[in-house]
Structure formats: C-alpha cells, structure tokens
DSSP file (Angstrom, degrees, kcal/mol; ACC not computed):
  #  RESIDUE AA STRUCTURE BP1 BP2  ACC     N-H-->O    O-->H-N    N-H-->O    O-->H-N    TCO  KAPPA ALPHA  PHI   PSI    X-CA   Y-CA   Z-CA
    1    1 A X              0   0    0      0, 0.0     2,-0.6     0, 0.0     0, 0.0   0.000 360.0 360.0 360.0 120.3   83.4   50.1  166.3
    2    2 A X        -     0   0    0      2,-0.0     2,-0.5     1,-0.0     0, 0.0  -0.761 360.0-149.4 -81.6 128.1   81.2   52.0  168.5
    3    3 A X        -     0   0    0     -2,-0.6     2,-0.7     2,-0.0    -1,-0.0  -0.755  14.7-136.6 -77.8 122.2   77.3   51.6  169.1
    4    4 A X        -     0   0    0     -2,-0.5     2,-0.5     1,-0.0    -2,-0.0  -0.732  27.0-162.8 -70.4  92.8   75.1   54.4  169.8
    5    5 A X        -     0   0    0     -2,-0.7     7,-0.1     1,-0.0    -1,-0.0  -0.816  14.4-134.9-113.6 145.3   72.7   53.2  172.8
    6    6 A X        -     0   0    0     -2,-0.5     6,-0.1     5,-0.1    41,-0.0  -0.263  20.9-120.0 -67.0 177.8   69.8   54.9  173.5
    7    7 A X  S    S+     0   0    0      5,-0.1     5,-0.1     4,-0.0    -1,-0.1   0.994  80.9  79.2 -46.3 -99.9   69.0   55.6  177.6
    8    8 A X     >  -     0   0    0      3,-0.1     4,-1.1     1,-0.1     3,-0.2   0.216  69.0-144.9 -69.9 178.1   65.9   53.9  178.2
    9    9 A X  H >> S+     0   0    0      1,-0.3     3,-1.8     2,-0.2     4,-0.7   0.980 103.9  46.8 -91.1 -48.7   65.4   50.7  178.6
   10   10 A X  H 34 S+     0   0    0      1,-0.2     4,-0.5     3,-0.2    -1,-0.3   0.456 115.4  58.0 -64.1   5.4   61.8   50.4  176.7
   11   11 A X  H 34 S+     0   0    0     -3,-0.2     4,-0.5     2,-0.1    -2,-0.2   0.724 105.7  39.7 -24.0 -50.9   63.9   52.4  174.3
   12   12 A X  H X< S+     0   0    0     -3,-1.8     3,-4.8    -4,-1.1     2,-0.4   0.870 115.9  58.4 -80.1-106.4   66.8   49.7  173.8
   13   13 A X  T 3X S+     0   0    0     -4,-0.7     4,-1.3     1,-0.4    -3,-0.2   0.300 106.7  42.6 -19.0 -42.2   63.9   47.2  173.8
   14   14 A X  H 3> S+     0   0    0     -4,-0.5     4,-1.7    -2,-0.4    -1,-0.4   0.768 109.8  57.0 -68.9 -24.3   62.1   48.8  170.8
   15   15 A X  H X> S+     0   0    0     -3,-4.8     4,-2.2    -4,-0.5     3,-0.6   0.992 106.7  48.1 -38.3 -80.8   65.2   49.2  169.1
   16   16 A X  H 3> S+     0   0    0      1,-0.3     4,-2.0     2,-0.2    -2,-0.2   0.883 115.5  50.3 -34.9 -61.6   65.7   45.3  169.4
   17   17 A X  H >X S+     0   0    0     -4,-1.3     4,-1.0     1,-0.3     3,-0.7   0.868 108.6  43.2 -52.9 -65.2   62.2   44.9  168.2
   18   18 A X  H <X S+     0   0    0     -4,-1.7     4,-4.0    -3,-0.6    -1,-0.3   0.903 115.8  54.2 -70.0 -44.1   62.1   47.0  165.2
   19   19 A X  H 3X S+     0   0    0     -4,-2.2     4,-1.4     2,-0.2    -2,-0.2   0.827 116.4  38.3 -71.2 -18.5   66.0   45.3  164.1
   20   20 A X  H XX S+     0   0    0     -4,-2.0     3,-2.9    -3,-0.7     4,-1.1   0.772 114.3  53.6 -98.6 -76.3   64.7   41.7  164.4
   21   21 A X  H 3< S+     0   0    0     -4,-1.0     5,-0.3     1,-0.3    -2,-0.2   0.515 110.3  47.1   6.9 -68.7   61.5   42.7  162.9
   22   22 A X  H >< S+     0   0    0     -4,-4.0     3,-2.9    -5,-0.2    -1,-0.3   0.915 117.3  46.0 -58.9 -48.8   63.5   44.1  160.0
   23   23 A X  H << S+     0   0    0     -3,-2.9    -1,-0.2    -4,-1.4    -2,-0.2   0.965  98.4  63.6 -59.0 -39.8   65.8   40.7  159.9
   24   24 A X  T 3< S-     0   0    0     -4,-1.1    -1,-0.3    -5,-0.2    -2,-0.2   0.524 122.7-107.5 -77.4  -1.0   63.2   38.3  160.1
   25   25 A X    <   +     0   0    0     -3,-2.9     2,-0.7    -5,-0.3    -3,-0.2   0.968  53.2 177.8  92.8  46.5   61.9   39.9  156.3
   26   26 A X        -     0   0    0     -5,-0.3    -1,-0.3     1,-0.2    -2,-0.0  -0.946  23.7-142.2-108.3 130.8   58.6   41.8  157.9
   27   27 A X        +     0   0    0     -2,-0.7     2,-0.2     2,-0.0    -1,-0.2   0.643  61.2 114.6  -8.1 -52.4   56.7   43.8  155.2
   28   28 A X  S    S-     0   0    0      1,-0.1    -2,-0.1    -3,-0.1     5,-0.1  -0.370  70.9-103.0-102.7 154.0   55.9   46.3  157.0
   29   29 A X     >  -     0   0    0     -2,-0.2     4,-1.9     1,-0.1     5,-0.1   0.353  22.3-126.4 -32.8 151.0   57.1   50.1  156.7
   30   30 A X  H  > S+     0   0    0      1,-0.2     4,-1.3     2,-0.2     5,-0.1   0.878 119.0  50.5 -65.9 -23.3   59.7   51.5  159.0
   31   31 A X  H  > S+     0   0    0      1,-0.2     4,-2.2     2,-0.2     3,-0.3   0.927 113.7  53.6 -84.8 -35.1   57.1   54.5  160.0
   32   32 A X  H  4 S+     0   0    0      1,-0.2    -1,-0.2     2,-0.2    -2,-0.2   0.735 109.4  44.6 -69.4 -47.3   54.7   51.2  160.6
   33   33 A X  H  X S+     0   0    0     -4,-1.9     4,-1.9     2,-0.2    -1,-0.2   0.608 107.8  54.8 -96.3   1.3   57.1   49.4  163.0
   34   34 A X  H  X S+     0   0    0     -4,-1.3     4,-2.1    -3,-0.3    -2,-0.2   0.920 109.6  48.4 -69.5 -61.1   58.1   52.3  165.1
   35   35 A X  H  X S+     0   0    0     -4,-2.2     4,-0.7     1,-0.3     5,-0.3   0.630 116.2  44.8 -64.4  -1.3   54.3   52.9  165.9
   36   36 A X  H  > S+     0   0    0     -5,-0.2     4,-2.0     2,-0.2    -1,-0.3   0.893 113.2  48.1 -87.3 -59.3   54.1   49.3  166.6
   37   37 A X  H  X S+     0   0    0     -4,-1.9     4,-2.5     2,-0.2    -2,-0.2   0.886 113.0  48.7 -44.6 -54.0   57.2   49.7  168.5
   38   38 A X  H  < S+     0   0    0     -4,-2.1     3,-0.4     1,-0.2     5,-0.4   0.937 116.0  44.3 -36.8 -81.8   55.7   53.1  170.6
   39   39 A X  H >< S+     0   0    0     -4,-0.7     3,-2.0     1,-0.2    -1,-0.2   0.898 116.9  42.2 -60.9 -54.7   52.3   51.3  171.5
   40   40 A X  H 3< S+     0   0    0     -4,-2.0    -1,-0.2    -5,-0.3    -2,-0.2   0.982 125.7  34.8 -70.1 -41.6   54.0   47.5  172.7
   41   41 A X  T 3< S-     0   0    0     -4,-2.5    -1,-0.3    -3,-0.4    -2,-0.2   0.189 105.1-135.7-104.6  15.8   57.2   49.3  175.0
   42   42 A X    <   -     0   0    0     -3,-2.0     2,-0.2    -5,-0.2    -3,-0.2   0.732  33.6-170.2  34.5  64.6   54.9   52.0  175.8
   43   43 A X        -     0   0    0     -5,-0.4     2,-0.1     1,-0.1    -1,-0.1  -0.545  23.2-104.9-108.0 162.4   57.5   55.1  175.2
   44   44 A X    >>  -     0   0    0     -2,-0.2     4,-2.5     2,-0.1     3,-1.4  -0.416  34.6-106.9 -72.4 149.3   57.2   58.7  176.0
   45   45 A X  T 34 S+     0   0    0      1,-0.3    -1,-0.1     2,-0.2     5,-0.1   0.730 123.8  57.0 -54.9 -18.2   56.5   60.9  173.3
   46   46 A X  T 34 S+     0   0    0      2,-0.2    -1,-0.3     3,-0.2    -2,-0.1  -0.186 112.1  45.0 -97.3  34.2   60.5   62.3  173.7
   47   47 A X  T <> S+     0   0    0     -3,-1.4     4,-4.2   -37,-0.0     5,-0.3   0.084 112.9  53.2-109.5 -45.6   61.7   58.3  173.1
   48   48 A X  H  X S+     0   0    0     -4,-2.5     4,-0.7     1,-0.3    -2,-0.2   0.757 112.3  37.4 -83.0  -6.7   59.2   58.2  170.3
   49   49 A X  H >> S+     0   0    0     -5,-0.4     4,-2.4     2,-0.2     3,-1.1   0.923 115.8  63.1 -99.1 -29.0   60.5   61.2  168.4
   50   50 A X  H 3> S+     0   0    0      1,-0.2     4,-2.6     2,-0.2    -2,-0.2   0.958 111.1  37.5 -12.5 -71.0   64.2   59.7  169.7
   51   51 A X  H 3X S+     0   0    0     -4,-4.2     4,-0.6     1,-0.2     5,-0.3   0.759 112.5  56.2 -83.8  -0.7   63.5   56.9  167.7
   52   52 A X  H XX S+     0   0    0     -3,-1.1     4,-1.4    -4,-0.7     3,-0.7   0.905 115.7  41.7 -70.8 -41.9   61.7   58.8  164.5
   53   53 A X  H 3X S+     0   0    0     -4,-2.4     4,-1.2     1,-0.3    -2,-0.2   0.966 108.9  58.6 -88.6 -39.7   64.7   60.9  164.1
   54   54 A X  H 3< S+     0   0    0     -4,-2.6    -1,-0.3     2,-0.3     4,-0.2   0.518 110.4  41.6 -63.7 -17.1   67.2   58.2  164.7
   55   55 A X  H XX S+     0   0    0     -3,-0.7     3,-2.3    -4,-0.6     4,-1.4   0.809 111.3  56.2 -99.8 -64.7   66.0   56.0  161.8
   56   56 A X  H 3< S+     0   0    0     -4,-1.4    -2,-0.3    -5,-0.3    -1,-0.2   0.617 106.6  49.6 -53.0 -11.0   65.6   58.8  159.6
   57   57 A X  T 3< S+     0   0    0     -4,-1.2    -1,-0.3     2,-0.1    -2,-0.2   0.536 109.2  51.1 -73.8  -4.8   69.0   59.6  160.1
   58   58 A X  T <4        0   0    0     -3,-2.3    -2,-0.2    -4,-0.2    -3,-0.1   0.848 360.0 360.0 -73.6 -54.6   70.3   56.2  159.4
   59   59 A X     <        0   0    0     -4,-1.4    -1,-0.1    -5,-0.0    -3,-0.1   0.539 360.0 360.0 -66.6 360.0   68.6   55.8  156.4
C-alpha cells in the first residue's frame, strides 16, 4: 500500500496534527483544523491550498 507524502516538512507535520486531532475525537470541523493547522506550522499559502484540496478529495 502506498502513502502519498506531501514535500514539506511543516506540511507532513500538519498532516500529523490534523490525523491525531481527528483520532483523539476533536469536535471540531475539518475546514476548522486545517486553519488551526496553517496558523501553528506556519504554511505558505501553496501548502495551505495543498492541504484544502487534499482533504476534500479524500472525503
């Protein structure tokens, strides 16, 4: 089975963040823990639309 990993590294590292976020049962919205994610790993606007489209195509 392959995994699809993004480039950067505060990329990977919001990734990680949003999936344990999600495990650990948090409330809040996916659109809610991406901007959460953007602001704490401080991503470029091309990582943050990286990771908008990438959940919206999972889901």
């Amino acid at each position: 089975m392959t995994t699809i990993q993004p480039e950067g590294e505060n990329l990977r590292k919001a990734v990680k963040w949003i999936s344990e976020e999600e495990k650990a049962g948090s409330a809040k919205t996916h659109k809610k823990l991406m901007e959460e994610a953007c602001l704490m790993f401080n991503l470029t606007p091309m990582e943050a639309e990286y990771l908008t489209r990438s959940y919206k195509e999972t889901s």
